[in-house]
N, C-alpha and C positions, 0 to 999 in steps of 0.2 A: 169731578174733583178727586184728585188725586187720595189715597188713603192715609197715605203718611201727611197732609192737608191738615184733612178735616177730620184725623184726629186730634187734633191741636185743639180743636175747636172741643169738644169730649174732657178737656184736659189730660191727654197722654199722647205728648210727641215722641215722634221715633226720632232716636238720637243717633246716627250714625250706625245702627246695630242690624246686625245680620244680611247684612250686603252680599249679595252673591250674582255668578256667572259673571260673562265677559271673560277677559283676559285673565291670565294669570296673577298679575300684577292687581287689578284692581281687586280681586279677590282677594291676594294675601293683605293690601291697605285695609281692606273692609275688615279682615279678619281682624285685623292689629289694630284697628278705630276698638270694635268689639272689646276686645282684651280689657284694651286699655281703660275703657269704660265699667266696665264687670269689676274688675281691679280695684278701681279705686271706689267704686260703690261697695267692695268687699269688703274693704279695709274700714268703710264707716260701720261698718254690720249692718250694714244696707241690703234691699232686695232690690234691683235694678228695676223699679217702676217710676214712670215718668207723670207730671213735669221732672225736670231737671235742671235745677238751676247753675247757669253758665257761672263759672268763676276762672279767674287766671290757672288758678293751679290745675281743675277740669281741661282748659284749654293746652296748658303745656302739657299734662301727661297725656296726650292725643301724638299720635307718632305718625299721622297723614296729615295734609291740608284737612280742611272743615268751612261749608259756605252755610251761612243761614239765610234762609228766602222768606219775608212775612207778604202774605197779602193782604195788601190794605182793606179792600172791601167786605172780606171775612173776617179778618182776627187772625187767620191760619197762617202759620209758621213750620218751617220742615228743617233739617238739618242734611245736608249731603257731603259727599265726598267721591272724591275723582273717579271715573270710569273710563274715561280716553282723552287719549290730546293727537290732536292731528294737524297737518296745514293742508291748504287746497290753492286756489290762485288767488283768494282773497288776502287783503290785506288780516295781518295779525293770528297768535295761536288760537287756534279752536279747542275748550275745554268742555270737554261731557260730565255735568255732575250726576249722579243718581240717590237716590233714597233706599229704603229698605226693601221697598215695595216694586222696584226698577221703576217709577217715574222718574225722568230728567232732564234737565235744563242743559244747554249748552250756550256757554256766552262764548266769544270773538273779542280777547283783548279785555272782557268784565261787563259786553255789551251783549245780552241777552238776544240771542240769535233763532236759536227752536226751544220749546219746551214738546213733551210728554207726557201723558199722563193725565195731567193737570183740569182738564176739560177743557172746550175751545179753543183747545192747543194753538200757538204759533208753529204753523209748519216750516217760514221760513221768514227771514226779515236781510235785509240789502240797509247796513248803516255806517257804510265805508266811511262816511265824514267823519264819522263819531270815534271811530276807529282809528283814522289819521289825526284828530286831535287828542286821544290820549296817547294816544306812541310820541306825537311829538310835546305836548302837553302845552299846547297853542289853539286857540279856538280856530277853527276850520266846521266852515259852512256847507250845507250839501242835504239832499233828501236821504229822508226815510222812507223805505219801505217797507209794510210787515204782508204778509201771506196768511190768511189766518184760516184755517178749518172750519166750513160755514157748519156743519153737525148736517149737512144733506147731501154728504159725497162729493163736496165740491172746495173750492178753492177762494176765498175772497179777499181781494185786494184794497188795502190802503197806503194812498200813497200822504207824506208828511214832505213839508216844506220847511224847512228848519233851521234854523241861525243859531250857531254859537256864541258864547259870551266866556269872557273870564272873571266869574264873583274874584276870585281871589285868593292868598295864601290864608289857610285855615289851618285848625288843630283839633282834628276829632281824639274821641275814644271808644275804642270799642273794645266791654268785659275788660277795661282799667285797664287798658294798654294805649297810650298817647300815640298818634300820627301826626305828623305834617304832612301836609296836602293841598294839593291847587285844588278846590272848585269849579270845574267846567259845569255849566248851564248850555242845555238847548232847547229854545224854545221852535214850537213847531206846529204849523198852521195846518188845515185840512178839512174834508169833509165834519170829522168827528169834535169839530170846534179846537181851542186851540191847548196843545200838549205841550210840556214839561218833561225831560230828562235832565236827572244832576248825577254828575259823577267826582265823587271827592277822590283825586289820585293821588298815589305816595309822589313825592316830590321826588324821592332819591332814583325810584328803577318804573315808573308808569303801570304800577301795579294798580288797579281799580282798588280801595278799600273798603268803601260801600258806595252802594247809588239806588236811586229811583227812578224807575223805567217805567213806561207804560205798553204793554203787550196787548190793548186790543180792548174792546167796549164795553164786553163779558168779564172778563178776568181784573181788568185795571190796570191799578199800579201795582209795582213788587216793588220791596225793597230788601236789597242784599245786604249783606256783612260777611268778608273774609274774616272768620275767626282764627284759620291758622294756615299761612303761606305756604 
């Protein structure tokens, strides 16, 4: 399990702080997440030790995106920010997040693709349906598959059979910021009995805003929150 994890679990998440390597670019974001945190922890005549409790004004004085990832089955909560974007032949952008610690996640579109890190890692996952139903913000049916790190140098496969649904027009919040949002559900059959994906998407641009994923038998579910686009 990842460090920046389970310290959550300790009570002291890493928040965005001291991100380094990779590119240029994600280096100078991490820097400026950093700052911007120290900053206004300063200004309270604060010592930057964590928890930290998220609030609107923490969130706007952040001058990168910010994703929060909890897993359900711990308790453990982390905080990232961007480290690469890329595309390949797959459907939708490919986003690298990292932690303090270079563990990281990379969702396809806000659909959780590989993680790092994490233990039991997902080395790879094939969820193009899911993928083409938030691009176009239409349920679209289609398998999952994940690739998942058996911890004995090898590779193990699950395959998911999987139907989309449209719950419906919603109104989340996330740290007292209001979205509108379609509800996409899919539900999804398999060896591992039967799994759940929901992704609540911005109505106006198919930005994922939060969801819950299942990555695998060990790890669970996760669930995300873009705290800042």
């Amino acid at each position: 399990m990842m460090r920046a994890f389970t310290s959550a679990l300790a009570g002291c998440v890493l928040f965005l702080a001291g991100c380094t390597g990779g590119d240029e670019t994600s280096g100078s974001q991490a820097a400026q997440a950093k700052a911007a945190l120290q900053s206004l922890l300063a200004s309270r005549g604060e010592q930057p030790a964590l928890p930290l409790e998220l609030t609107p004004q923490l969130i706007a004085s952040l001058t990168v995106p910010s994703l929060e990832i909890f897993i359900e089955n711990s308790g453990a909560v982390a905080y990232l920010v961007p480290f690469s974007d890329r595309r390949d032949g797959g459907p939708g952008a490919l986003r690298t997040w990292r932690t303090a610690d270079d563990s990281q996640v990379t969702l396809r579109q806000g659909v959780v693709v590989t993680t790092r890190g994490i233990g039991n890692d997902l080395n790879s996952s094939d969820a193009n349906a899911a993928v083409k139903a938030i691009r176009t913000r239409s349920p679209i049916s289609g398998p999952h598959t994940l690739y998942l790190n058996n911890g004995e140098n090898g590779i193990s496969r699950i395959d998911l059979l999987c139907e989309m649904r449209s719950v419906g027009a919603e109104t989340i919040e996330i740290v007292e910021r209001k979205f509108n949002v379609l509800h996409l559900q899919e539900n999804c059959t398999g060896t591992k009995g039967i799994i759940t994906y929901d992704y609540w998407i911005d109505r106006n641009d198919a930005t994922v805003r939060q969801s819950r994923q299942w990555i695998g038998p060990e790890v669970g579910y996760v669930r995300t929150r873009l705290l800042k686009k």
